[in-house]
C-alpha positions as CSV (number, residue, x, y, z in Angstrom):
1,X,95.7,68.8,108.5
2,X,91.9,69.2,108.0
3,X,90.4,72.3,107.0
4,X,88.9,74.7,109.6
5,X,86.8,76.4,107.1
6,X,82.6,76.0,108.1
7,X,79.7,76.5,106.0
8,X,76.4,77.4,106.7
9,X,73.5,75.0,104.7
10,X,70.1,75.6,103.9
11,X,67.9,72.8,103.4
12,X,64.6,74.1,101.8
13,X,61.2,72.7,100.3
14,X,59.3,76.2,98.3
15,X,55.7,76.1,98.1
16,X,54.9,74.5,94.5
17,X,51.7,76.1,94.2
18,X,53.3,80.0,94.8
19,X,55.2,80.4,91.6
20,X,56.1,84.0,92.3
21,X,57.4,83.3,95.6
22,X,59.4,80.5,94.1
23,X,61.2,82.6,91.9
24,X,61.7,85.7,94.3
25,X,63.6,83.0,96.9
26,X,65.6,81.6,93.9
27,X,66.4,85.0,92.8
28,X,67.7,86.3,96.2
29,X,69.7,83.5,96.9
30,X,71.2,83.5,94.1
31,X,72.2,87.4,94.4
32,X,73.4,86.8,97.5
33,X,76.0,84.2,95.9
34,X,75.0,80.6,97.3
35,X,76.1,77.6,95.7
36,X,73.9,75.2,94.9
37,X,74.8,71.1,96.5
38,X,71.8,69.5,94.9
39,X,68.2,70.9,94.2
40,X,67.2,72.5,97.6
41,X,70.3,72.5,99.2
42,X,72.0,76.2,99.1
43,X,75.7,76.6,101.1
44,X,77.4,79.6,102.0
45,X,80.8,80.1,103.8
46,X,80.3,80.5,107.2
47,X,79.8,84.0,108.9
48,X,77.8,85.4,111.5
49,X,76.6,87.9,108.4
50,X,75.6,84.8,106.3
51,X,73.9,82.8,108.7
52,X,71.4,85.6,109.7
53,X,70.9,85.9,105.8
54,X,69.8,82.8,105.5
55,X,68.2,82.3,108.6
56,X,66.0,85.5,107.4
57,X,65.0,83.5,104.3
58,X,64.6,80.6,106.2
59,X,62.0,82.3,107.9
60,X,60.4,83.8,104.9
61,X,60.2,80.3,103.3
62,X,58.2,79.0,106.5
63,X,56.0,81.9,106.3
64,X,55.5,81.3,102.7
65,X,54.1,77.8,103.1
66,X,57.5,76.4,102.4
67,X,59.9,74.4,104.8
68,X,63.5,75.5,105.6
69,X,65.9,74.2,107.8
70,X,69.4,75.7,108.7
71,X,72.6,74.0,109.4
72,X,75.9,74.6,110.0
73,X,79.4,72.2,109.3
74,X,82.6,72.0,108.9
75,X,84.7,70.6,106.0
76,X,85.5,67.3,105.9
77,X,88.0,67.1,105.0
78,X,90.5,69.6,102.6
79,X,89.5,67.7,99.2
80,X,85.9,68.2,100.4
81,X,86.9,71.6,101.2
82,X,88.2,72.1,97.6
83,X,85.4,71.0,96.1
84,X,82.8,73.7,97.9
85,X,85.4,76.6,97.2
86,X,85.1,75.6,93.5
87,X,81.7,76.1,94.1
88,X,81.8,79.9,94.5
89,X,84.3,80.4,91.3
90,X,83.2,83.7,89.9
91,X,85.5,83.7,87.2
92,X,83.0,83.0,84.6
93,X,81.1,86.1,85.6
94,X,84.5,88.3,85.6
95,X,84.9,87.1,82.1
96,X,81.5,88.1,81.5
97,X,82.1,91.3,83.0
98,X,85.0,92.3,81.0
99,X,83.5,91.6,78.2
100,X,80.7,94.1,79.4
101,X,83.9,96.4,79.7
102,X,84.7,96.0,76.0
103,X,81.3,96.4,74.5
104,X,81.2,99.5,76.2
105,X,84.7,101.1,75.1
106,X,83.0,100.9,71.7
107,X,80.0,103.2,72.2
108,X,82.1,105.7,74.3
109,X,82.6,108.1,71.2
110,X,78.8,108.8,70.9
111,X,78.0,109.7,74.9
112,X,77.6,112.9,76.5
113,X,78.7,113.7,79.6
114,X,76.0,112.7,81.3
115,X,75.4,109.6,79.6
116,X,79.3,108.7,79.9
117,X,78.9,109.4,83.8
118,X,76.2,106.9,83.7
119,X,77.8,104.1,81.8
120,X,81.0,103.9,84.1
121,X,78.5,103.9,87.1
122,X,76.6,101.0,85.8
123,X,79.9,99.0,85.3
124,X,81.1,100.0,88.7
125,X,77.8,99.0,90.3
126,X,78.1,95.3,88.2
127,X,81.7,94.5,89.4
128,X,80.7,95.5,92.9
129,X,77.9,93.3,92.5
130,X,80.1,90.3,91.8
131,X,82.9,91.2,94.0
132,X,80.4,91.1,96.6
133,X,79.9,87.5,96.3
134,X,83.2,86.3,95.6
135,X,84.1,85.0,98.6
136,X,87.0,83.2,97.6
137,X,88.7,85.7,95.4
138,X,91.2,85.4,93.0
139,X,93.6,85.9,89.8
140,X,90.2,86.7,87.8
141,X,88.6,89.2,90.4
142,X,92.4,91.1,90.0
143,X,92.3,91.2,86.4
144,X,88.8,92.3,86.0
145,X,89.4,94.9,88.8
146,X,92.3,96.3,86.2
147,X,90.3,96.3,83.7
148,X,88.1,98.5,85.5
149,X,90.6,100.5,86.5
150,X,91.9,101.6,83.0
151,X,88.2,101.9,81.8
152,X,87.9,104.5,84.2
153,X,90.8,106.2,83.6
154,X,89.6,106.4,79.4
155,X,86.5,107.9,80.5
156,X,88.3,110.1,82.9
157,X,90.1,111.0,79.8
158,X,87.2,112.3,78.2
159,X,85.5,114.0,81.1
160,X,88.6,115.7,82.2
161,X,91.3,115.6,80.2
162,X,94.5,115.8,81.8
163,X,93.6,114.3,85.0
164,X,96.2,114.1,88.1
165,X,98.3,111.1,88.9
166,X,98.2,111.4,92.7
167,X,101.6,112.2,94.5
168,X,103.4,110.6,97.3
169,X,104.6,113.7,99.9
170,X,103.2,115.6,103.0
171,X,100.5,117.8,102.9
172,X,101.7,120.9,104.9
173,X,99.5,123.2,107.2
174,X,98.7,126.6,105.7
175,X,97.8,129.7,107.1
176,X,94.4,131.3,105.1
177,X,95.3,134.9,105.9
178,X,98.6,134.4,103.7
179,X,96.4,132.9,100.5
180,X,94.4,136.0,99.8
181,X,93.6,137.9,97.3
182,X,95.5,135.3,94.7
183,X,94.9,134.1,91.5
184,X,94.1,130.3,91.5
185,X,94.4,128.5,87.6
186,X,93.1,125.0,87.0
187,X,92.4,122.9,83.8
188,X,89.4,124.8,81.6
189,X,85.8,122.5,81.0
190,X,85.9,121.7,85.0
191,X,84.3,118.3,85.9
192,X,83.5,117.5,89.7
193,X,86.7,117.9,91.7
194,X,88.1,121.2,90.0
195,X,84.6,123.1,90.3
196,X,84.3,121.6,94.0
197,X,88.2,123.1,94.6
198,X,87.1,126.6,93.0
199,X,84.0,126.8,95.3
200,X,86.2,125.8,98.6
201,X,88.8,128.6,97.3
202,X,86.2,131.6,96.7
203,X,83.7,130.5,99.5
204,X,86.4,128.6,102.4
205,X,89.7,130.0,101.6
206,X,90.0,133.1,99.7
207,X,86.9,135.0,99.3
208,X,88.6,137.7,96.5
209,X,90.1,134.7,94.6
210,X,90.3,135.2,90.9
211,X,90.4,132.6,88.5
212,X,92.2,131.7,85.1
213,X,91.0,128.4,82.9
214,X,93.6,126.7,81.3
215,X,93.6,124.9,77.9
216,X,96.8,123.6,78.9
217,X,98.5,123.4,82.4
218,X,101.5,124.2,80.7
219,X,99.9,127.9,80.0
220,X,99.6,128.6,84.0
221,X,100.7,132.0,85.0
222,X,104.2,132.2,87.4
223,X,102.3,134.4,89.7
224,X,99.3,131.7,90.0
225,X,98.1,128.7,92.8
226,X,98.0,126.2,90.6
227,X,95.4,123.1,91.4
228,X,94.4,120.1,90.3
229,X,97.0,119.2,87.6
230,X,100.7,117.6,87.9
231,X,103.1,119.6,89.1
232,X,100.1,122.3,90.8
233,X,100.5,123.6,94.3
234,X,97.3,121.8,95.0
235,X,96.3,118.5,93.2
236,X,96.1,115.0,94.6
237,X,98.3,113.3,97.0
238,X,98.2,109.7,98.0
239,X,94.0,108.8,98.4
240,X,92.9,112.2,98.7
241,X,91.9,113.8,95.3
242,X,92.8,118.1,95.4
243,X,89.6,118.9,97.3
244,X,90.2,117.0,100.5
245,X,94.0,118.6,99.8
246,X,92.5,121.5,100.1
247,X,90.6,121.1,103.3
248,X,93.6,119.7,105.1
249,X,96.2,122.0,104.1
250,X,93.7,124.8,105.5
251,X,92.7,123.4,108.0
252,X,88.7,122.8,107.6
253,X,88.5,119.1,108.2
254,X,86.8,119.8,111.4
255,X,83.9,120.6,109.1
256,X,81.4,117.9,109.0
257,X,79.6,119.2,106.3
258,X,83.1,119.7,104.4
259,X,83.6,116.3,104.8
260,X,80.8,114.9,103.6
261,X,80.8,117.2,100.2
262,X,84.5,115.6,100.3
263,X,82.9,112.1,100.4
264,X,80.9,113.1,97.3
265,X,84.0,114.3,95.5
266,X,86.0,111.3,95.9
267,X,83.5,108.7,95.0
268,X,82.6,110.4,91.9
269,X,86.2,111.8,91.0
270,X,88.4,108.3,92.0
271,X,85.6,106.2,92.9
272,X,84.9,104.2,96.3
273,X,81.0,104.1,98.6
274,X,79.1,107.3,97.5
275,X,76.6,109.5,99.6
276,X,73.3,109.3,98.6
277,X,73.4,112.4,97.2
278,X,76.6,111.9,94.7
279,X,74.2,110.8,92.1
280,X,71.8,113.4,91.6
281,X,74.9,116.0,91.8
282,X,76.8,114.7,89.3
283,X,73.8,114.4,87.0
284,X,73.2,118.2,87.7
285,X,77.0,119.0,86.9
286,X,77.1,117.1,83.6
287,X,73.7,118.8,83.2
288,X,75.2,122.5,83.6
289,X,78.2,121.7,81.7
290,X,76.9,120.7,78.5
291,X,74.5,124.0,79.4
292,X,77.1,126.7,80.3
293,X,79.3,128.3,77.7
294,X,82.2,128.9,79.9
295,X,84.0,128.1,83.6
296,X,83.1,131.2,85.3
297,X,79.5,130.5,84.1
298,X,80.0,126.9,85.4
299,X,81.8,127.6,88.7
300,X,78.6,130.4,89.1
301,X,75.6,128.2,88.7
302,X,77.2,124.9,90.4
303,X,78.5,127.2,93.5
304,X,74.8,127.4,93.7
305,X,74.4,123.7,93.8
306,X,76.9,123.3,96.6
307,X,75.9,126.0,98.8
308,X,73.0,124.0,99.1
309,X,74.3,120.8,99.6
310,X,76.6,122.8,102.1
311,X,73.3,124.1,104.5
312,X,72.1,120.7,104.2
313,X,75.1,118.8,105.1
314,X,75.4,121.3,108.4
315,X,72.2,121.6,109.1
316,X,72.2,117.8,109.4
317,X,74.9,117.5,111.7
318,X,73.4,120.0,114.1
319,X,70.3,117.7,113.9
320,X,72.8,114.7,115.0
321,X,74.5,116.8,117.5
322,X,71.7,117.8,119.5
323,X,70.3,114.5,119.2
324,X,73.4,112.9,121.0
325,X,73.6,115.9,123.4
């Protein structure tokens, strides 16, 4: 049975006399992972998305003295099909990639904070890179994705020791009037979700909360809500790290501005697409943490950091609101 599969083809002539426009086209089709048929000839699997890419450039190239013209086909037939998949094999730049991953576990013992933080979001941002233009993933893109995965979890390691495996059960509805008052105990040296949690507590939940830093989750008190660590009343459960926990067991996810701070948390606790604003916060908290000579000094100057990030958040959404309305 012949292949369904259909490719968009761009069939260009650059301007010889315009090296820099030569090499800005060669570099953007090339990040946006076209194979190359023959000198001139760039092919990309067919998509509504990939055809205006390429008619955009098409258009560029014209403008730029240059000739372009756009095509579309399908396979011939599935050996011909075969041989353009092969095209797009990414494998070589996975393998590049882990290595990348390696080079980097041996520098990890002389980074701060800040400069750890940095590191795995470089990595991140080169995998995504590649997994953005592998359209035709496999065994290599899964490998390199573990590897990943357990490179974040070493410098998870570092940053916050002891970090939550995430558990599988419901997350109950609680009432906030029954949650005051308390004492709430969490892992000591707090990194982005456990300060976030201790502002929600003292500023969302309970206003008179009192807080104990553990060396050890072991050491937690009987009497204390225990949170983000295994086994505590509030930690991570299935996606959601402890501070989206947090807002759906009380109830606050009909806070916009909640949820986007929640956004913030996850990307830069688990990973995943990051507000604008996730990077310059997590610069300021590995900033204030190698500043700050304890948690309550910690909690205190970053509570600052997201009341801020709070009025912005909800004065943003009244912006949107009225704008709809």
């Amino acid at each position: 049975m012949d292949s369904k599969l259909s490719w968009t083809i761009l069939v260009l002539t650059l301007p010889t006399e315009n090296a820099t426009a030569r090499m800005r086209f060669w570099r953007a089709l090339k990040a946006k992972g076209c194979a190359v048929l023959r000198d001139g000839v760039y092919l990309l699997p067919y998509t509504e998305a990939h055809e205006e890419a390429l008619r955009e450039f098409a258009g560029a190239i014209t403008e730029s003295g240059g000739t372009a013209h756009l095509l579309r086909a399908p396979s011939l037939n599935p050996s011909q099909e075969q041989e353009f998949r092969a095209l797009f094999d990414r494998a070589d730049d996975y393998a590049a990639f882990t290595r990348s991953l390696a080079d980097a576990r041996k520098t990890l013992a002389g980074l701060n904070a800040t400069e750890l933080a940095r590191l795995l979001r470089r990595l991140r941002k080169e995998f995504d890179a590649i997994r953005a233009i592998d359209y035709f993933p496999c065994d290599s893109a899964t490998r390199a994705e573990a590897e990943l995965q357990d490179f974040t979890a070493l410098i998870d390691t570092v940053l916050s020791p002891g970090e939550p495996h995430a558990a599988e059960r419901a997350i109950r509805p609680l009432a906030i009037d029954e949650y005051q008052g308390r004492t709430w105990a969490t892992r000591r040296r707090m990194w982005i979700d456990r300060v976030a949690s201790a502002w929600l507590i003292r500023r969302f939940i309970d206003v008179r909360a009192n807080f104990v830093w553990l060396a050890s989750p072991s050491d937690c008190p009987l009497d204390a809500l225990g949170f983000d660590f295994d086994g505590a009343a509030f930690t991570h459960v299935g996606e959601r790290v402890t501070f989206e926990v947090l807002l759906a067991s009380f109830g606050l996810e009909s806070d916009p501005a909640l949820m986007r701070l929640g956004e913030i948390v996850h990307a830069l606790d688990i990973g995943g697409a990051a507000a604008p604003e996730a990077a310059g916060f997590e610069a300021v908290m590995a900033g204030t943490r190698q500043r700050v000579d304890s948690d309550d000094q910690l909690l205190e100057q970053m509570s600052a950091v997201l009341d801020a990030l709070y009025s912005h958040f909800s004065s943003s959404a009244k912006g949107e609101t009225g704008a709809v309305s």
